[in-house]
C-alpha angles and dihedrals in degrees: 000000000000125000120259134193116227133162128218099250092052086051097056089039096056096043124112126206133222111280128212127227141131142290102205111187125215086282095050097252103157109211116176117257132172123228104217124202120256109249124201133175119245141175111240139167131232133178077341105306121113105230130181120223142147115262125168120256094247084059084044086051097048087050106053086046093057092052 
C-alpha cells in the first residue's frame, strides 16, 4: 500500500461515527443496532514520518482521490 500525507484536521474531518438503525426480523420486531465503520489499517505519512494507523475506508478512499 502506498504511503500517503495527511494532516490531522483533514482526518477528523474526514471520520465518521457509528450510526444507529434497526434490525427488523421476518415479523417486523425492531430491535436497535449500530452500524459500525469500517476500520482498516493503513501506512501514512505525517510531518514525514510514515505511521501506521486505522482509518476507515471512506478516509482510505478520499485520500487516494486527493493524490
Amino acid at each position: 500500500m502506498p504511503k500517503r500525507k495527511i494532516n490531522h484536521q483533514t482526518r477528523r474531518q474526514l471520520a465518521r461515527r457509528a450510526r444507529v438503525g434497526n434490525n427488523v426480523s421476518f415479523s417486523q420486531i425492531k430491535t436497535k443496532r449500530l452500524f459500525r465503520t469500517n476500520l482498516q489499517w493503513a501506512t501514512i505519512e505525517i510531518d514525514g514520518k510514515p505511521v501506521r494507523v486505522r482509518l476507515s475506508a471512506r478516509q482510505i478512499k478520499a485520500l487516494c482521490k486527493t493524490k
